[in-house]
C-alpha positions as CSV (number, residue, x, y, z in Angstrom):
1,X,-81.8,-8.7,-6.7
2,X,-78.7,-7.8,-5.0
3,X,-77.2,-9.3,-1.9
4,X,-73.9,-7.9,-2.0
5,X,-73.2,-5.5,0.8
6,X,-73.6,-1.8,0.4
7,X,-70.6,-0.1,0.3
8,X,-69.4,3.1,2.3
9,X,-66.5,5.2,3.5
10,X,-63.8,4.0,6.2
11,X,-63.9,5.8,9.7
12,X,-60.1,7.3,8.5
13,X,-61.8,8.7,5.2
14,X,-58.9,6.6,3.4
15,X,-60.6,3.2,2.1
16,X,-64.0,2.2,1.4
17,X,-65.9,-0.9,3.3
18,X,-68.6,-3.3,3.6
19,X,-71.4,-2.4,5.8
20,X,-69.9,-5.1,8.3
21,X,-67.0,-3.3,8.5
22,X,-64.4,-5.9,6.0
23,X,-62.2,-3.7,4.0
24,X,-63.4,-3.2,0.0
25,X,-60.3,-3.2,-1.7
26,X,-61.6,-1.8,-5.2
27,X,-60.7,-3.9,-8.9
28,X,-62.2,-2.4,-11.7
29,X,-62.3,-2.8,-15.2
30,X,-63.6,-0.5,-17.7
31,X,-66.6,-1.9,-20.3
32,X,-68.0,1.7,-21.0
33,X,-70.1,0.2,-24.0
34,X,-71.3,-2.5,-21.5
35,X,-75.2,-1.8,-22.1
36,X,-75.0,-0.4,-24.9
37,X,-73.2,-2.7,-27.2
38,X,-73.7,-6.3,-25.9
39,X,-76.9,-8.4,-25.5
40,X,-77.1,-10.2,-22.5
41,X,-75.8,-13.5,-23.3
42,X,-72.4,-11.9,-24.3
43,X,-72.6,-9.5,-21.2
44,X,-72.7,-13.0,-19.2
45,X,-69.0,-13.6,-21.2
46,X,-68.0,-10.8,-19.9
47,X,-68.8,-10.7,-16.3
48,X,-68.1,-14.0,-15.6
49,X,-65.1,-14.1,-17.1
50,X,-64.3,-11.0,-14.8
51,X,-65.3,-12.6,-12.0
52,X,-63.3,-15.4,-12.5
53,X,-60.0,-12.7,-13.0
54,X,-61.0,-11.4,-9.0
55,X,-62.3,-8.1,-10.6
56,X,-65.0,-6.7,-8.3
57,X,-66.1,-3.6,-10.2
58,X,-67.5,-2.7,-13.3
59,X,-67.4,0.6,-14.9
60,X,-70.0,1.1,-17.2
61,X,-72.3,4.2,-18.6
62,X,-76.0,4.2,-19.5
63,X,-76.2,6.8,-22.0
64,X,-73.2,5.7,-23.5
65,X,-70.3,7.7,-25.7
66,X,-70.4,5.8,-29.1
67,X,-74.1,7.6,-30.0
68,X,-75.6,5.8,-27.2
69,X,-78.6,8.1,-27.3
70,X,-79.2,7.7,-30.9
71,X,-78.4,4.7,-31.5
72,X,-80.0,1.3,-30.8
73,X,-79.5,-1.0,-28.6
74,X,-78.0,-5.2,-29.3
75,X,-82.0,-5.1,-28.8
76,X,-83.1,-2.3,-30.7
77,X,-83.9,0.2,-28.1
78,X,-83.0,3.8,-27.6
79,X,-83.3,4.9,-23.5
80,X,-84.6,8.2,-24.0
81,X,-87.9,9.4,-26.4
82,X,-87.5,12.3,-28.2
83,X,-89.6,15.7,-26.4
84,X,-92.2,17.9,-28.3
85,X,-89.3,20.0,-30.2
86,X,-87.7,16.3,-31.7
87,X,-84.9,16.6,-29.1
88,X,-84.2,13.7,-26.8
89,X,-85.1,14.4,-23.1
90,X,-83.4,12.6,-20.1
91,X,-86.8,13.5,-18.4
92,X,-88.2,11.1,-21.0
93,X,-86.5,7.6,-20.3
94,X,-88.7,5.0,-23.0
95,X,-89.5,2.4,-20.6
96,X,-92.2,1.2,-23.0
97,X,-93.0,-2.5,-23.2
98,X,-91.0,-5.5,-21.7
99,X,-88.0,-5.2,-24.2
100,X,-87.2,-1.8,-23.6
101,X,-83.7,-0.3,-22.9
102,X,-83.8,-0.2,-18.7
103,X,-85.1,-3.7,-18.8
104,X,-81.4,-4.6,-20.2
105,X,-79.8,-2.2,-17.7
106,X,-81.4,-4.4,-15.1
107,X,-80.6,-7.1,-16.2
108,X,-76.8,-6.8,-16.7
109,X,-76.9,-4.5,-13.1
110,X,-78.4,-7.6,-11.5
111,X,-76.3,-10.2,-13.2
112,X,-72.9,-8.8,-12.4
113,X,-74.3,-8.9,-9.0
114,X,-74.9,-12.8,-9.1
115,X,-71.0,-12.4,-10.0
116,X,-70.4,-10.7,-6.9
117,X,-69.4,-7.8,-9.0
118,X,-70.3,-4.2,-8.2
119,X,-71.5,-1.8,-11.4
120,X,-69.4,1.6,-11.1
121,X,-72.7,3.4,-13.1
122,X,-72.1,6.5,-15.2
123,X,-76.1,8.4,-15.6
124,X,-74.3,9.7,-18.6
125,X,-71.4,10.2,-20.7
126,X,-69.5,13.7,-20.3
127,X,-70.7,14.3,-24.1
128,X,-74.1,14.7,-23.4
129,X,-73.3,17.5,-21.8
130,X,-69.7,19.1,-23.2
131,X,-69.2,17.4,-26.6
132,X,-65.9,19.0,-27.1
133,X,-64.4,18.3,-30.5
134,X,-63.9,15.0,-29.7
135,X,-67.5,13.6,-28.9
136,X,-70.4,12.7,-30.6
137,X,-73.1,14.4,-27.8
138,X,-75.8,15.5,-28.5
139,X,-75.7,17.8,-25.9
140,X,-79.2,17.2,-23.7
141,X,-78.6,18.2,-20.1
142,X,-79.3,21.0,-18.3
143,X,-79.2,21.5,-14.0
144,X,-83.0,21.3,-14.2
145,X,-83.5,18.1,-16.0
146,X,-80.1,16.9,-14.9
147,X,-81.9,16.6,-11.5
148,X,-85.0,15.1,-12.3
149,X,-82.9,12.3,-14.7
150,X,-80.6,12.0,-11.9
151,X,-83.7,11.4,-9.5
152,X,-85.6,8.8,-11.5
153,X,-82.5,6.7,-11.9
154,X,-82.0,6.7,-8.4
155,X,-85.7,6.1,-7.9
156,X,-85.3,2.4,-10.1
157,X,-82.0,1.3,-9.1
158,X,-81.7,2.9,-5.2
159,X,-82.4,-0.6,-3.6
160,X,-79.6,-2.1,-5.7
161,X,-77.1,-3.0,-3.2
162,X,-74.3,-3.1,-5.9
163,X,-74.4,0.5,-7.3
164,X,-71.8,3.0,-7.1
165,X,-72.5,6.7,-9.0
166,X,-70.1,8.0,-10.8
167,X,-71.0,11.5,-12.6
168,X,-68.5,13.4,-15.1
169,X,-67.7,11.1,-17.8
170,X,-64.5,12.0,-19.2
171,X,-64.7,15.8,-19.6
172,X,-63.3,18.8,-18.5
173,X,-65.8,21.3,-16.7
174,X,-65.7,25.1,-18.5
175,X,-69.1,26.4,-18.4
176,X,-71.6,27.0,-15.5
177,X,-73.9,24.6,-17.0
178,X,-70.9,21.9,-16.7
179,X,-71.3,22.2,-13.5
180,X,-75.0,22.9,-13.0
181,X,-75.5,19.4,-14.8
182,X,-72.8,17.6,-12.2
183,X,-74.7,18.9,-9.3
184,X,-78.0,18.3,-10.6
185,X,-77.6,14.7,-10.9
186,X,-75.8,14.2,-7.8
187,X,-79.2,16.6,-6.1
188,X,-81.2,14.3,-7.7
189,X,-79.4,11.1,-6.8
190,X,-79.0,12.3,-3.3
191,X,-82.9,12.3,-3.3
192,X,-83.8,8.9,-4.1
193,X,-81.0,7.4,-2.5
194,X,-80.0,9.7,0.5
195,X,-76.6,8.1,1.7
196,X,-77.1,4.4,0.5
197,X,-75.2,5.0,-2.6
198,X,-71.5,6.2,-3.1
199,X,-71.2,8.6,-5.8
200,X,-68.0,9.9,-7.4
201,X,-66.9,12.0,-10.8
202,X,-65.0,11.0,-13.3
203,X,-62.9,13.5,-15.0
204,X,-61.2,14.4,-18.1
205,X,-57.3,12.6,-18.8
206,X,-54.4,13.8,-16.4
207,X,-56.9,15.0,-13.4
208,X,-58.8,14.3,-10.9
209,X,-62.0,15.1,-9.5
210,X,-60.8,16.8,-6.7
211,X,-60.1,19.4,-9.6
212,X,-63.4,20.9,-9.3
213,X,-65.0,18.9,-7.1
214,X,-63.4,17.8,-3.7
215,X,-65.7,19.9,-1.8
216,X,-68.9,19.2,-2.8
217,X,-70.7,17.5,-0.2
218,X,-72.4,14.6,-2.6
219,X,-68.2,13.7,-3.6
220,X,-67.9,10.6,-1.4
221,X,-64.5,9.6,-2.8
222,X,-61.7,11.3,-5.2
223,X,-61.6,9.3,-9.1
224,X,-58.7,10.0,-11.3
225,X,-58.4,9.3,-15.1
226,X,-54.3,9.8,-15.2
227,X,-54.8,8.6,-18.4
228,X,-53.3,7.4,-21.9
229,X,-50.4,10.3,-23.3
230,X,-47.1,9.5,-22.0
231,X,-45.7,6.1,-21.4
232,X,-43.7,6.3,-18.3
233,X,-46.6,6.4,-14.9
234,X,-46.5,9.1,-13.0
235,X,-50.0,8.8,-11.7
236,X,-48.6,8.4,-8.1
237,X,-48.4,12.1,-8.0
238,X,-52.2,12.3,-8.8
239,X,-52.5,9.8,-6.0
240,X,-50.2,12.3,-3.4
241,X,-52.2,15.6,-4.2
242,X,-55.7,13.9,-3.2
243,X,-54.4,12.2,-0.2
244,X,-52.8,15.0,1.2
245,X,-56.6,17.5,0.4
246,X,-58.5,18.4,3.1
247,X,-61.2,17.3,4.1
248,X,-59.5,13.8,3.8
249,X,-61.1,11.5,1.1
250,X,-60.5,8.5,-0.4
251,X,-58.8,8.1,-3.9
252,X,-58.5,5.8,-6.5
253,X,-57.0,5.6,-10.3
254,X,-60.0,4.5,-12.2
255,X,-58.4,5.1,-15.4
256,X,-54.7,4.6,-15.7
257,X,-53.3,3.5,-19.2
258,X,-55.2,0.8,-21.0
259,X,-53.4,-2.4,-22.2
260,X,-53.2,-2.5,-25.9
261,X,-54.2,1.3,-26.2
262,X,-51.8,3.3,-28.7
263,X,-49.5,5.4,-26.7
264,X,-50.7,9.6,-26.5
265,X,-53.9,7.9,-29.0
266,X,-51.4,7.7,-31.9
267,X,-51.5,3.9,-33.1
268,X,-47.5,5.0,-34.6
269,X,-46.2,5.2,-31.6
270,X,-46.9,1.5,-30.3
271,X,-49.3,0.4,-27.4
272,X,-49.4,0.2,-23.6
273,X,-48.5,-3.5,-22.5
274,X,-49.0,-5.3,-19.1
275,X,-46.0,-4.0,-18.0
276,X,-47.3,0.0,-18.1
277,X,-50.6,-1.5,-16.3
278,X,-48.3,-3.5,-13.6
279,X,-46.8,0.0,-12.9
280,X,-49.7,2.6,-13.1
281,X,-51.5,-0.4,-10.7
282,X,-49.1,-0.3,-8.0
283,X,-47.7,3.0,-8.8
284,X,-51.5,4.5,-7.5
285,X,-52.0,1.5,-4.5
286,X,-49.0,2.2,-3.1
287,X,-49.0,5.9,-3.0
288,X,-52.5,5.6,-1.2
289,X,-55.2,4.6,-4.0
290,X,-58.3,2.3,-2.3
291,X,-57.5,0.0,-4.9
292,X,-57.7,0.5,-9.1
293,X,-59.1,0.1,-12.2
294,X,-57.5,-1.6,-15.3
295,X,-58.7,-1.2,-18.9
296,X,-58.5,-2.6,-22.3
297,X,-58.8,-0.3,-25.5
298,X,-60.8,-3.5,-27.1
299,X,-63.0,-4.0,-24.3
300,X,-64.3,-0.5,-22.7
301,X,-65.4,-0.1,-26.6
302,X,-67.1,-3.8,-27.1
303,X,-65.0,-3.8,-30.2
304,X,-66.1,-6.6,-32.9
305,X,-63.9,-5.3,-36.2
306,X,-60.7,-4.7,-35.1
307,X,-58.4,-2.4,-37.1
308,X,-55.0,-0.3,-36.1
309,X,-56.3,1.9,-33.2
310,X,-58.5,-0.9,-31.9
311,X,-56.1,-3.9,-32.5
312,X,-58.7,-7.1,-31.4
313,X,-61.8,-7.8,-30.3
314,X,-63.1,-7.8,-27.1
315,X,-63.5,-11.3,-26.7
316,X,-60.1,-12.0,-27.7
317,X,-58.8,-9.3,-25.3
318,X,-60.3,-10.9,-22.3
319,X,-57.4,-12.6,-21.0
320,X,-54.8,-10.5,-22.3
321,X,-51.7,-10.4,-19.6
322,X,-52.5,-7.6,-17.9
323,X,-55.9,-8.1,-17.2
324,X,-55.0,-11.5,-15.7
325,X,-52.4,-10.2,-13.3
326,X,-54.0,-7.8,-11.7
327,X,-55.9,-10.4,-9.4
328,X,-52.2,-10.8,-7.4
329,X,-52.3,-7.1,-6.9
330,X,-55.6,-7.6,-4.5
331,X,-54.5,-10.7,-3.2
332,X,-51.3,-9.0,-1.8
333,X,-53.0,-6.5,-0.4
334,X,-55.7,-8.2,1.2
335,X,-53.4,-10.4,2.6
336,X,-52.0,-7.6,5.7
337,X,-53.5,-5.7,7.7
338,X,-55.7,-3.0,6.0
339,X,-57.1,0.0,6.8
340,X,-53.9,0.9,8.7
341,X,-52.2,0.9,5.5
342,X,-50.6,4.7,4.7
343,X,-47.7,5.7,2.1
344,X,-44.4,5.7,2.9
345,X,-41.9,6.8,0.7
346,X,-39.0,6.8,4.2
347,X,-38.7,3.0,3.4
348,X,-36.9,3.9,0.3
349,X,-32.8,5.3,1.3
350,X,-32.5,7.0,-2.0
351,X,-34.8,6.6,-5.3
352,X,-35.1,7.0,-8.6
353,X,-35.7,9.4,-11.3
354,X,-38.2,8.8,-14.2
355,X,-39.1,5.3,-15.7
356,X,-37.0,3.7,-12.3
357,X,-39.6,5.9,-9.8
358,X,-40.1,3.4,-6.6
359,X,-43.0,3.7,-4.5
360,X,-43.4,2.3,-1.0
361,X,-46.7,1.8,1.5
362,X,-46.7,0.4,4.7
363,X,-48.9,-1.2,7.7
364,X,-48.6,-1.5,11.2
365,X,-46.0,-4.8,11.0
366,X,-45.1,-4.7,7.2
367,X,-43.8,-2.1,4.8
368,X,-43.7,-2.8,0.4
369,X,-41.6,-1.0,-2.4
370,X,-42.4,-1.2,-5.5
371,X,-39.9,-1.7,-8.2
372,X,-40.5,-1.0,-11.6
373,X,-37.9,-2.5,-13.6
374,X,-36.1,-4.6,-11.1
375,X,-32.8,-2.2,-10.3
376,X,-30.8,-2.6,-7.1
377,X,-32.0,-0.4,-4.4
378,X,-31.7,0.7,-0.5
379,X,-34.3,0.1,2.1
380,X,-34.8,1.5,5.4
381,X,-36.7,-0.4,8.2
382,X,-36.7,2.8,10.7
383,X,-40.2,3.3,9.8
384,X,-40.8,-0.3,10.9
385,X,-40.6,0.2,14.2
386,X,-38.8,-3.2,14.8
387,X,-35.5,-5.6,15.9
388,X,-35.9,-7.7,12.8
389,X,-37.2,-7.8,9.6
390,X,-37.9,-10.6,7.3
391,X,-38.2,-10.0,3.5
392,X,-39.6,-11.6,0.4
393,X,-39.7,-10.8,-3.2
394,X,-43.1,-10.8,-4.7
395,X,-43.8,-11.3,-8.4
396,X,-46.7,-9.0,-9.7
397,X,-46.9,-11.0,-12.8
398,X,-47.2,-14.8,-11.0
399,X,-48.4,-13.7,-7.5
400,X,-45.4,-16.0,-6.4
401,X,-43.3,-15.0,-3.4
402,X,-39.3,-15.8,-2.9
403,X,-37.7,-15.6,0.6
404,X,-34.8,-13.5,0.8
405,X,-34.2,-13.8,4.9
406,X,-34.0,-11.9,7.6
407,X,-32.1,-8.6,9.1
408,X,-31.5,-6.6,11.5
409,X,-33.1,-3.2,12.0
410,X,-29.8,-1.4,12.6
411,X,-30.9,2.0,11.5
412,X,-28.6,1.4,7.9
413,X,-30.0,1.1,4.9
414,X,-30.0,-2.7,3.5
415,X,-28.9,-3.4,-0.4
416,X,-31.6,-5.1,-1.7
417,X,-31.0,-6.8,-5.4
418,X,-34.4,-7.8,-7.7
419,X,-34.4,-11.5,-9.0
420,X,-34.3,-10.1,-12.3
421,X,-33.9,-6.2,-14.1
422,X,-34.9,-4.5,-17.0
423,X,-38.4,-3.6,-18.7
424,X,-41.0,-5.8,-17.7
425,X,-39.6,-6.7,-14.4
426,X,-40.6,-5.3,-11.9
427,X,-41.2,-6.5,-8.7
428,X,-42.3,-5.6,-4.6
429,X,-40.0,-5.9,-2.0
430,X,-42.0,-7.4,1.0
431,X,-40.8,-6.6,4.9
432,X,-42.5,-8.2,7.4
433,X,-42.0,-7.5,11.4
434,X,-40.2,-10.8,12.4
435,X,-40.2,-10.3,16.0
């Protein structure tokens, strides 16, 4: 069982925490297919090697997109039995004998705990309610046994310490029984677990949650899904619109592009690299995101036969450049102070347009600006508060820091030139109060 901390909101409704109080800065990945596709020795692979990469979430979804209701299992098992008129029921979860569905759900839930890993848990896939023309549904949910399905999982998994809800499941919401189903699993939820659990919504591409959702009591924090259509990240604008909602709520980017996922889902026009995941991960930390979530196109799917639109498998996509960065994104921030940490876009003395977009965040004694592509730029220290600043350039793809020196805080914008500039190289400018 689980002895990783139970996680809840910060006093400034901006980050999440430990019980104890430490500061939860939020690494995800995306393994969608998680239960459905892999048996447990190969969900081992997966977490530990995750682990090992500093990721400390897991996004995963029991009744799972690729058919997971009708199809099997890597151990032959369906989670739900089929109802008197042949339909399957999410009243009816088939917890029969040792080997059944659940059992593996446990299992992996519990493992990625010995991992120190929390599981980001979908009840459902969005097509299970809203197929859409994209989705294989069937469609099963109503509000009424929404609820009770949404009660009975919290029921067998309420005294995992290493849950997280997350409800939606990459649709839009259209109907009144959208929503009915939403709110009946988070009612039910709420009824097992009271407050113990977070419990979030994940929405369709290019939106967030707050969409349709911000003001729903059960929304603990704000998930967006700014998503896989155009190459250049804007998702720090996603970011800015929830942090500036009231009531005040965290945020996060739990789906920004995927590395190795064809760009707008047309394998023609190439695929996102680690250098669009260095950006859409900074890009929604520094305009205010608790942390982020990175993805790969071959692993959210458990891909074993890979082909143009899924281009390897997931084993071979493990360590793939982006996902292996990302660990110097958490170190860096968990290096300053915290949950004083707000945007700040007044460090920047004039930005850019487009692909060049800078984004800046700063403490109480240190202020960062991100650079995409490594050109030349002004900073301000006003916001600073300070004599004298010292800066450092900090490499997002080695973790590595280089000293630049130290200034004056005259009130005039200081020149400050990357180490290197063009696609691919970006890099933070770090200012620490020297004095």
């Amino acid at each position: 069982m689980s002895t990783l901390q139970r996680l809840k909101v910060s006093g400034n409704k901006r980050f999440l925490i430990q019980e104890d109080g430490t500061p939860f800065f939020w690494l995800g990945d995306t393994a969608w297919e998680l239960f459905h596709k892999l048996n447990r020795e190969e969900a081992e692979i997966y977490l530990r090697n995750r682990a090992e990469l500093k990721f400390n979430v897991v996004q995963a979804v029991a009744l799972a997109e690729f058919d997971g209701v009708a199809t099997n299992s890597a151990y032959g098992r369906q989670p739900l039995k089929r109802n008197a008129h042949g339909q399957y029921d999410p009243t009816m979860p088939d917890t029969d004998g040792d080997d059944n569905y659940w059992v593996h759900v446990d299992a992996i839930i519990d493992l990625a705990a010995t991992y120190g890993l929390y599981v980001a848990l979908l009840p459902t896939w969005g097509d299970k309610y809203h197929q859409a023309s994209f989705g294989k549904g069937p469609e099963i949910f109503n509000g009424e046994n929404a609820r009770v399905y949404g009660q009975w999982l919290g029921e067998r998994y309420g005294n995992r310490s290493n849950i997280i809800w997350v409800l939606g499941g990459d649709r839009s919401l259209l109907t009144r029984n959208h929503f009915e189903v939403n709110n009946g699993l988070a009612a039910g939820l709420r009824e097992a677990v009271g407050d113990t659990q977070l419990i979030t919504f994940h929405p369709c591409g290019n939106a967030s949650s707050s969409l349709h959702m911000h003001d729903e009591p059960w929304l603990d924090f704000n998930m967006i899904q700014s998503g896989h259509h155009e190459q250049i990240r804007e998702n720090y604008k996603h970011i800015g619109e929830d942090y500036n909602r009231q009531p005040v709520k965290p945020t996060v980017d739990a789906e920004p592009a995927y590395e190795d996922h064809p760009v707008n889902f047309n394998a023609s026009r190439g695929y996102f690299d680690q250098a669009d995941v260095r950006t859409g991960a900074y890009y929604g930390v520094f305009a205010g995101g608790f942390g982020t979530t990175y993805g790969h196109h071959s692993i959210w799917s458990m891909t074993t036969e890979p082909a143009p639109y899924f281009i390897m498998t997931w084993q071979d996509a493990l360590n793939r450049p982006g996902a292996t960065q990302m660990r110097h994104l958490r170190a860096l921030m968990e290096s300053r102070s915290y949950l004083d940490r707000v945007p700040d876009q007044s460090l920047i003395a004039g930005n850019y347009e487009g692909a060049n977009y800078m984004v800046a965040t700063r403490g109480e004694n240190y202020g960062l600006i991100y650079s995409p592509n490594g050109i030349p730029f002004r900073a301000s220290f006003d916001s600073l508060a300070c004599s004298r600043v010292s800066a450092s350039w900090f490499d997002p793809r080695t973790g590595e820091y280089q000293a630049i020196g130290e200034f004056n805080n005259q009130g005039e914008a200081t020149l400050f030139a990357p180490p290197t500039s063009g696609r691919g190289n970006d890099w933070v400018l770090v200012l620490t109060v020297a004095n």
